[in-house]
C-alpha positions as CSV (number, residue, x, y, z in Angstrom):
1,X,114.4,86.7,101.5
2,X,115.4,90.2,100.1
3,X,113.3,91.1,96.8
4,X,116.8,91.4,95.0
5,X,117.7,87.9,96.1
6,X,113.8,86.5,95.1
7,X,114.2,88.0,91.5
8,X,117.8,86.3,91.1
9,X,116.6,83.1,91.6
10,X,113.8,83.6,90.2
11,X,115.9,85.0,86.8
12,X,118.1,81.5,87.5
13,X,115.3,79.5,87.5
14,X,113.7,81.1,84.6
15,X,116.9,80.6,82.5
16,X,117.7,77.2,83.5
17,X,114.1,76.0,83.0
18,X,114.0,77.1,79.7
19,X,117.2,75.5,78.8
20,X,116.2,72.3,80.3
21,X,112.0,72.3,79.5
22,X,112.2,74.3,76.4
23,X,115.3,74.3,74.2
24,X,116.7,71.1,73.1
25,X,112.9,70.1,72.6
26,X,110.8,69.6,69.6
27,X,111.6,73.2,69.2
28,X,114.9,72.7,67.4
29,X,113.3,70.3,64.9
30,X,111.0,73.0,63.9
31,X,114.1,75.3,64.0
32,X,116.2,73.2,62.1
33,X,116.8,73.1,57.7
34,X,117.3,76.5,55.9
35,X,116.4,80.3,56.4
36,X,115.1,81.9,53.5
37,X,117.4,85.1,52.2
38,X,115.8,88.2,52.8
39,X,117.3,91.0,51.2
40,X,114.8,93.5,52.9
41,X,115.4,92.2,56.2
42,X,111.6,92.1,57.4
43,X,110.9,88.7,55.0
44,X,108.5,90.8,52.9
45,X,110.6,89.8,49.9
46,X,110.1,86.4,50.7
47,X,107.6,83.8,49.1
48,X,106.6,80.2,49.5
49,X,104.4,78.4,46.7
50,X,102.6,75.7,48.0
51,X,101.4,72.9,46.1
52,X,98.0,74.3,44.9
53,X,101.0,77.0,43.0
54,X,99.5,79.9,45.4
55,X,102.4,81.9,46.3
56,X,102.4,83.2,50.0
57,X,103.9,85.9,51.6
58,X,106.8,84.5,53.8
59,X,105.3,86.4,56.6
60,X,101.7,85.2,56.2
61,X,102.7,81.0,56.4
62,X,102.2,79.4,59.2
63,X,105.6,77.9,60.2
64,X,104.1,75.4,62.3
65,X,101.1,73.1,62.1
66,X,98.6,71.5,64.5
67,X,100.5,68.5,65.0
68,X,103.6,70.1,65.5
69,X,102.3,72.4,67.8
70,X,100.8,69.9,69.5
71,X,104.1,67.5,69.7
72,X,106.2,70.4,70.9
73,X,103.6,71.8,73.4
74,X,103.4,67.9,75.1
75,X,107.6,67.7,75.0
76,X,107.4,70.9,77.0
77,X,104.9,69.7,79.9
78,X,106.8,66.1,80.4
79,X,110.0,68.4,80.1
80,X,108.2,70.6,83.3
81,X,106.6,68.0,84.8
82,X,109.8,65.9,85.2
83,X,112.1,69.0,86.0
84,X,109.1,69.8,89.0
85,X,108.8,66.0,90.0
86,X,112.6,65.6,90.1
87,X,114.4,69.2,91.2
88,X,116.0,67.3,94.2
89,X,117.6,64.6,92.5
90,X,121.1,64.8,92.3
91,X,121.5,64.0,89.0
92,X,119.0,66.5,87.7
93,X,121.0,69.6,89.9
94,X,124.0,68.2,88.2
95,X,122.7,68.4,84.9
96,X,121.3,72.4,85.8
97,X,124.7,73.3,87.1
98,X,126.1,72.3,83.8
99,X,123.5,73.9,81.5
100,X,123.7,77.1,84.3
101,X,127.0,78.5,82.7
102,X,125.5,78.8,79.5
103,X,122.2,80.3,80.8
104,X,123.9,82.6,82.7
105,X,125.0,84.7,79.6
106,X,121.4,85.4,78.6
107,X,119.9,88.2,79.0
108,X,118.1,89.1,82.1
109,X,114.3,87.9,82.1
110,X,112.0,90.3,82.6
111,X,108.0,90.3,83.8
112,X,105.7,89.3,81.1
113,X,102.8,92.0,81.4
114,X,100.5,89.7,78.9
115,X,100.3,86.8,82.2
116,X,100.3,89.5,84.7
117,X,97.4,91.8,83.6
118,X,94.2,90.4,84.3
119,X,96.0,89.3,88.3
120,X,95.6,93.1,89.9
121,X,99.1,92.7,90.6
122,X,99.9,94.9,87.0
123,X,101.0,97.4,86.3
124,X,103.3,97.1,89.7
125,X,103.4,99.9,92.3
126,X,107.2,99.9,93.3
């Protein structure tokens, strides 16, 4: 297979994996209820007082807790695990050609250089 060809399915599998393994996971309930208004735009003029009455800097609380890390981190695995376990099945590939249209408007993926620098394969050569 042409290199072209490798990084298009490569960019398709990407896309569709993190439709199907990521999104539509715990994810959106830790997405979901309201945005705070920032009227700076970088959410330094945002504050959260917590029930001790300390009030912190938007940008400083953590958004998501241990157990809610840990929920959405295990929804994720099962989510790759099954999509691994069960690529062949028809009704899986019928399920990726659906989600595929809308995955295919985002943009292109690129190399993550944070995974790739400790594999001597980084920074590449061509």
């Amino acid at each position: 297979m042409k290199p072209e060809d490798e990084k298009r399915v490569a960019a398709n599998l990407a896309k569709i994996m993190a439709m199907l393994c990521v999104r539509n996971t715990q994810l959106e309930t830790l997405h979901s209820g309201l945005t705070p208004v920032t009227r700076i735009g970088d959410y330094s003029d945002v504050f959260v007082t917590d029930a001790d009455g300390r009030r912190i800097p938007w940008t400083d609380v953590s958004h998501v807790d241990e157990d809610e890390m840990r929920d959405l981190m295990r929804d994720i695995v099962n989510r790759l695990y099954t999509f691994h376990l069960h690529a062949d099945d028809p009704g899986l590939q019928a399920q990726i050609e659906r989600w595929m249209v809308a995955a295919s408007k985002w943009d292109a993926p690129e190399v993550d250089p944070r995974i790739m620098r400790h594999s001597g394969l980084w920074p590449p050569t061509d």
